[in-house]
N, C-alpha and C positions, 0 to 999 in steps of 0.2 A: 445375564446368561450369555457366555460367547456360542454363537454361531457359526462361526469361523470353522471349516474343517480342516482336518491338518493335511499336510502332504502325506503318500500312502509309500512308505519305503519301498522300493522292487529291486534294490542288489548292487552290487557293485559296476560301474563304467564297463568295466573288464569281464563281465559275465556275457556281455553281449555283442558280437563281432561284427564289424563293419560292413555293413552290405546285408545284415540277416537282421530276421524276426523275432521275436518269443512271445508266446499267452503269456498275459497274464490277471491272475483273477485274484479279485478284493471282493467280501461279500456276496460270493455269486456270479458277479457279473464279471465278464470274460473283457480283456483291453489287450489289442497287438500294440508292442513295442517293438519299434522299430531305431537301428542306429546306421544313421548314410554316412555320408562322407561330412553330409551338414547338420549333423548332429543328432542326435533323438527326437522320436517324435512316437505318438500316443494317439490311435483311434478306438472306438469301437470296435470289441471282440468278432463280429460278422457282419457277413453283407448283409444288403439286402434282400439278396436274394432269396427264393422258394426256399434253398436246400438250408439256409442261414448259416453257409458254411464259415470256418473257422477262420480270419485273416491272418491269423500265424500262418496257416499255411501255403496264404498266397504266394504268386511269385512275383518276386522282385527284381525291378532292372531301372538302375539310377534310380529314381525320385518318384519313380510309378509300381503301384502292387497291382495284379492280373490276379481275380478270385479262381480258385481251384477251382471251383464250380458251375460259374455261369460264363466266365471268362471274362465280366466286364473288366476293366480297368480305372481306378483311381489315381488320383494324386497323393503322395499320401503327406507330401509337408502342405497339402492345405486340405485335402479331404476331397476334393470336386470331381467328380466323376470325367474320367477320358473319353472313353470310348460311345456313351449313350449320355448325350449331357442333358435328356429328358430326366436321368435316375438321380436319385436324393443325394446331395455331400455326405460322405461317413461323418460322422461326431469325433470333434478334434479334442485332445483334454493336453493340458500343459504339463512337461516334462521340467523339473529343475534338477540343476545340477550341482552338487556341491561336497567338494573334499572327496574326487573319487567315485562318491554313492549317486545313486540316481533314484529322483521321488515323483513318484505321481500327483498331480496337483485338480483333485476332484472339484 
């Protein structure tokens, strides 16, 4: 039996503009993808925080997201918390890239 899960297709390069966000969700469960200047990158769909808001809609500047909601701040090409480095790393998941398309790698 393979075990192996496959990459989760999310769209084309070009669906996603430099310096922005987008949800997105496999199964239920919510993933911000994000494309910088350094590439794509994939965390978990919410903070931690109370309100468990949404990181699509956090705000972005360089290489750091600020949660709508609580205000903390992340890193988000490693996950590790900025602003309160007592709070948990978001969960990183790997992006690959190929021919254009871009996959989620669960």
């Amino acid at each position: 039996m393979n075990t192996e899960v496959e990459p989760v297709h999310i769209g084309q390069e070009d669906d996603i503009d430099v310096g922005s966000v987008e949800n997105f969700e496999h199964e239920e469960i919510d993933y911000a993808i994000f494309r910088l200047e350094s590439g794509f990158f994939a965390i978990q769909g919410h903070c931690h925080c109370e309100d468990q808001a949404f990181l699509s809609e956090s705000n972005v500047e360089g290489e750091e997201l600020e949660c709508a909601s609580c205000g903390n701040t992340y890193s988000i090409v490693s996950g590790d918390p900025i602003s309160d480095l007592e709070l948990p790393s978001l969960k990183m998941y790997d992006i690959i890239e190929e021919e254009g398309e871009i996959y989620l790698n669960l």
